[in-house]
C-alpha positions as CSV (number, residue, x, y, z in Angstrom):
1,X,-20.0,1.1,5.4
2,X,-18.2,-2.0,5.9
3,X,-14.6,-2.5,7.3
4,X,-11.7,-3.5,4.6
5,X,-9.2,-3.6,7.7
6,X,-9.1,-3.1,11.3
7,X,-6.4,-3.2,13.3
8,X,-6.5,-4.2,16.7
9,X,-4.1,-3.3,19.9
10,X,-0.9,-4.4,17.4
11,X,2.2,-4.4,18.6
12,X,5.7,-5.3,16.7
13,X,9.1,-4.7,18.8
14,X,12.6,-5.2,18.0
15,X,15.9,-4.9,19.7
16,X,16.3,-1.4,18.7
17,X,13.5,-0.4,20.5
18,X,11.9,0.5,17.3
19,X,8.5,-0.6,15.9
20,X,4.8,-0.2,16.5
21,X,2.8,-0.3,19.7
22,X,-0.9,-0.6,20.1
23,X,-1.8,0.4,17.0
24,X,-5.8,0.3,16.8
25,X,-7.0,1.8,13.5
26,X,-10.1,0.8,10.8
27,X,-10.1,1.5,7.2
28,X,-13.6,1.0,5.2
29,X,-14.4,-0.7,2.2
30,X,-13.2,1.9,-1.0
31,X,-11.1,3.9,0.8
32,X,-7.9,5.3,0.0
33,X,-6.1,5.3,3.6
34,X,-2.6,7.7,3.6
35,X,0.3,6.0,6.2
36,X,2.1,9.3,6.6
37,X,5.4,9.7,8.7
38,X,9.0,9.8,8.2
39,X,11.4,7.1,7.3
40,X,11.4,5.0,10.7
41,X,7.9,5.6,12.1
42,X,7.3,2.3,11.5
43,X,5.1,2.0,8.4
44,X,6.9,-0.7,6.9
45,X,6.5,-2.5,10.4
46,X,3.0,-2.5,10.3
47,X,2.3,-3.0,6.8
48,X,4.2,-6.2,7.4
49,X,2.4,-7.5,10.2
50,X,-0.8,-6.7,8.0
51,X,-0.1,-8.5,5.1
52,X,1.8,-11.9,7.2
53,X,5.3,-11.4,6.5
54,X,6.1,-10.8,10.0
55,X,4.8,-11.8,13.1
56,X,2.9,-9.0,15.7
57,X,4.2,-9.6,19.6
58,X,0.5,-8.5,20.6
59,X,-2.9,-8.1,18.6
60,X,-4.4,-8.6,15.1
61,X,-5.0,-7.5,11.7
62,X,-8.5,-8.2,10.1
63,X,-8.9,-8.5,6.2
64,X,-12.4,-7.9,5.0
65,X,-13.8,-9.3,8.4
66,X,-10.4,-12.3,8.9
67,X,-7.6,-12.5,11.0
68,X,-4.3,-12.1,9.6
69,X,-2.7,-14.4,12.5
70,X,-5.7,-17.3,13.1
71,X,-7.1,-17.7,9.3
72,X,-4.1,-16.3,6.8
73,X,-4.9,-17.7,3.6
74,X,-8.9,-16.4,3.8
75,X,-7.5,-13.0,5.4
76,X,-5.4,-12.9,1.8
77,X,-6.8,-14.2,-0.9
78,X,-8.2,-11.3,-2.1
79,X,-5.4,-9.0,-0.7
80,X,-2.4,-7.1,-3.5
81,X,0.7,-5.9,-1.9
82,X,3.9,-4.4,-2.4
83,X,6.4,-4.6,0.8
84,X,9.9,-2.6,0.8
85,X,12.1,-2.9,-3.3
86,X,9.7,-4.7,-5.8
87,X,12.6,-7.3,-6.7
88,X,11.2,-9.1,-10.1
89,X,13.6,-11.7,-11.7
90,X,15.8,-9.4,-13.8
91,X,16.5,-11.8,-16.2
92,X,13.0,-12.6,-17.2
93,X,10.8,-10.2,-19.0
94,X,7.9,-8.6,-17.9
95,X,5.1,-10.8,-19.3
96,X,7.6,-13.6,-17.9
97,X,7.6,-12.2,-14.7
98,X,3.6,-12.1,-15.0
99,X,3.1,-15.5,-16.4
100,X,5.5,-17.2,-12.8
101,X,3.3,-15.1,-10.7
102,X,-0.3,-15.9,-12.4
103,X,0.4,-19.5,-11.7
104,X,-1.0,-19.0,-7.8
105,X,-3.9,-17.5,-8.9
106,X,-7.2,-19.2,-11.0
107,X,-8.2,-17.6,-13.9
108,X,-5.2,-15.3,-14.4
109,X,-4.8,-15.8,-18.1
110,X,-2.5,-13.8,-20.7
111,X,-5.7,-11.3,-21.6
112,X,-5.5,-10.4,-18.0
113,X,-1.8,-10.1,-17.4
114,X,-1.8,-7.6,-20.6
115,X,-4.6,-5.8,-19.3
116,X,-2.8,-5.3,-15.2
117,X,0.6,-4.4,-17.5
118,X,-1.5,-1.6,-19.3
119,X,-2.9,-0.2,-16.6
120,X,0.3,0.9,-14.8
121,X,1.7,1.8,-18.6
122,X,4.2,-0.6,-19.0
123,X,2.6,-2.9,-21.8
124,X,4.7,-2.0,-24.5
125,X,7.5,-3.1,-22.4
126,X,6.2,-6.6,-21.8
127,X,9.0,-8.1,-23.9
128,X,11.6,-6.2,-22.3
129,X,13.8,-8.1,-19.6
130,X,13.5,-6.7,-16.2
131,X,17.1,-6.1,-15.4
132,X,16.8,-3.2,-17.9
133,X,13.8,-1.2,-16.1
134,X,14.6,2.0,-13.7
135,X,13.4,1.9,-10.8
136,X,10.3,3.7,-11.6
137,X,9.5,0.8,-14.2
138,X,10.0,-1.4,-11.8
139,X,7.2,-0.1,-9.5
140,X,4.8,0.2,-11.9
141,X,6.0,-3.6,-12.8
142,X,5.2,-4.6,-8.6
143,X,2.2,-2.8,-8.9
144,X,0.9,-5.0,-12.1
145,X,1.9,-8.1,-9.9
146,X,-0.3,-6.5,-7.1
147,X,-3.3,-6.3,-9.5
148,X,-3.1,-9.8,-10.9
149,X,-5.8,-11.3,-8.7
150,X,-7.7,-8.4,-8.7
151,X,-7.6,-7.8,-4.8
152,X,-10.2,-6.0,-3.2
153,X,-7.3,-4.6,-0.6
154,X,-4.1,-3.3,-1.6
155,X,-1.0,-2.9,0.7
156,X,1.1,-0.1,-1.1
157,X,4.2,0.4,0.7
158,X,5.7,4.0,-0.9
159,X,4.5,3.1,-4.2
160,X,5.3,6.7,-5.5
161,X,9.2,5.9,-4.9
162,X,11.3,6.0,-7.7
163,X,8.6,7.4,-10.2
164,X,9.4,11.1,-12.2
165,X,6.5,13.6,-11.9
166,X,4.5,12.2,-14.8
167,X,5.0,9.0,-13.4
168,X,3.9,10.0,-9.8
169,X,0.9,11.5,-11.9
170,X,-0.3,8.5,-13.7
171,X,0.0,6.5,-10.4
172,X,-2.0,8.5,-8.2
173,X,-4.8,8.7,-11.4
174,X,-4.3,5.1,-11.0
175,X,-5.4,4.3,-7.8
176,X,-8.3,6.9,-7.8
177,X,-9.4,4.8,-11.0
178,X,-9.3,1.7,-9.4
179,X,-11.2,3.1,-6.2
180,X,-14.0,4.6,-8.3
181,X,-14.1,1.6,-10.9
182,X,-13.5,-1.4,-9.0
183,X,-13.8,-0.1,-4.9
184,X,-10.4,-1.2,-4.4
185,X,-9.7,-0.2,-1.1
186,X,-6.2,1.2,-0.7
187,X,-3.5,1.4,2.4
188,X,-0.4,3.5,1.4
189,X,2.1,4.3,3.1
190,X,4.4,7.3,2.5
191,X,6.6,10.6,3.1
192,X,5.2,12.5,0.3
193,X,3.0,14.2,2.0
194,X,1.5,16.6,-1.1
195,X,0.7,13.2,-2.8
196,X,-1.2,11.8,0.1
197,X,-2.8,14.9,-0.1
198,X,-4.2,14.8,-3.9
199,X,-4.7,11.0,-3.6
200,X,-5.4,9.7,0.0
201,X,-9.1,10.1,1.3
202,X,-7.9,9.9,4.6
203,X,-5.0,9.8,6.4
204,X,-3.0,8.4,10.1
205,X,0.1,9.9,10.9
206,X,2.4,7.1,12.4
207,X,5.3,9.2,14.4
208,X,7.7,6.9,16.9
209,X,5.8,3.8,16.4
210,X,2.4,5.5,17.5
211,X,-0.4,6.4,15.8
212,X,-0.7,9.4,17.0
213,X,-3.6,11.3,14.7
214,X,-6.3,10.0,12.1
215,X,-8.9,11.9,10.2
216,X,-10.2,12.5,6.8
217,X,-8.6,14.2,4.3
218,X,-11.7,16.9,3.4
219,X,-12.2,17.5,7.1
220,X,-8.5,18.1,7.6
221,X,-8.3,20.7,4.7
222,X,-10.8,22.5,6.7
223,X,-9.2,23.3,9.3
224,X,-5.7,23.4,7.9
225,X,-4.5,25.2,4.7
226,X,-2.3,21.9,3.6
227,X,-1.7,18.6,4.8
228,X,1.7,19.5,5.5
229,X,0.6,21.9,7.9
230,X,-1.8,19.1,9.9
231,X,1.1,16.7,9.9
232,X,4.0,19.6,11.7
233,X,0.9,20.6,14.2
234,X,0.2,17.3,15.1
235,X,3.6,16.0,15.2
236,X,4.7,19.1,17.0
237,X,2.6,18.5,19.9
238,X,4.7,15.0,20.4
239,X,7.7,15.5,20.5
């Protein structure tokens, strides 16, 4: 299979001596890739680096076969992402919202801003001023932005946050329908490890800024009874 994203020797420091440090790691075409480790690992770090809103100290991050650093706007033009808060402008609605982003992008027209709102069930809302969403409404609203160029990579930085149980549901049914549908290749990142588990076909566990385990998700239920067991025996052995 083809490579979505590799990651090469990265390394992202700051003054706290927190961050990431030579991270190699390569995600295929269609995958669903799980970014598992507590708050502080350094997944937000990383996911930064690998979409260009921060700069690495050391190494690279290849989108479908370009660098991040040398060629950015080939590495991203068919690259979704949602980075940290989704922070739409409150006092637009949600098709306004929409309609400002579509403007960087050809051929997003009105049929295919409805269609990105209905798929993360928020449609009926499109009226609806943002300022007025929960924060679960408001994911589902970054993850509609995410889709409007219809990337074949998407950056999902805890994209589970916020949502109730139906809504953490209809997300992960999301992004296995756009896998099988469309080959979207996913990266997530999270520290909901059950989700990862139902959703994520396989999985790195970032701990201290190191990536310190990878595998796939079927081979790791082999030889564990849960992910959540893999992540404490793996974890446990660096501390």
């Amino acid at each position: 299979m083809e490579n979505a994203i590799v990651i090469k020797n990265l390394t992202k420091k700051y003054k706290n001596d927190r961050g990431v440090f030579d991270l190699n790691l390569t995600v295929e075409k269609g995958e669903i890739f799980g970014f598992l480790g507590p708050n502080g690992a350094g997944k937000t770090t990383a996911m930064k680096v690998m979409t260009g809103l921060s700069h690495a100290d050391n190494g690279d991050v290849f989108l479908n076969g370009f660098s991040v650093r040398d060629d950015y706007e080939k590495a991203t033009e068919k690259l979704g992402s949602i980075i940290e808060t989704v922070t739409p402008y409150g006092y637009l609605t949600a098709m306004e919202n929409m309609k400002m982003y579509a403007r960087f992008y050809e051929g997003a027209d009105e049929k295919r801003l409805e269609e990105c709102l209905n798929l993360t069930g928020i449609l009926k809302f499109k009226d609806e001023k943002v300022k007025n969403f929960s924060l679960g409404m408001k994911q589902r609203m970054g993850l509609a932005l995410a889709l409007v160029s219809n990337p074949e990579i998407l950056i999902l930085d805890e994209p589970l946050n916020g949502l109730d149980v139906e809504g953490m549901v209809e997300m992960r049914n999301l992004i296995v329908n756009l896998k099988n549908a469309y080959g979207t290749t996913f990266f997530i990142s999270s520290h909901l490890i059950h989700d990862v588990e139902l959703t994520c076909t396989k999985v790195g566990i970032l701990y201290g800024g190191k990536l310190i385990s990878t595998d796939t998700t079927e081979n790791i239920l082999k030889k564990y009874s849960s992910l959540e067991n893999y992540y404490l025996s793996e974890v446990g052995t660096n501390e």
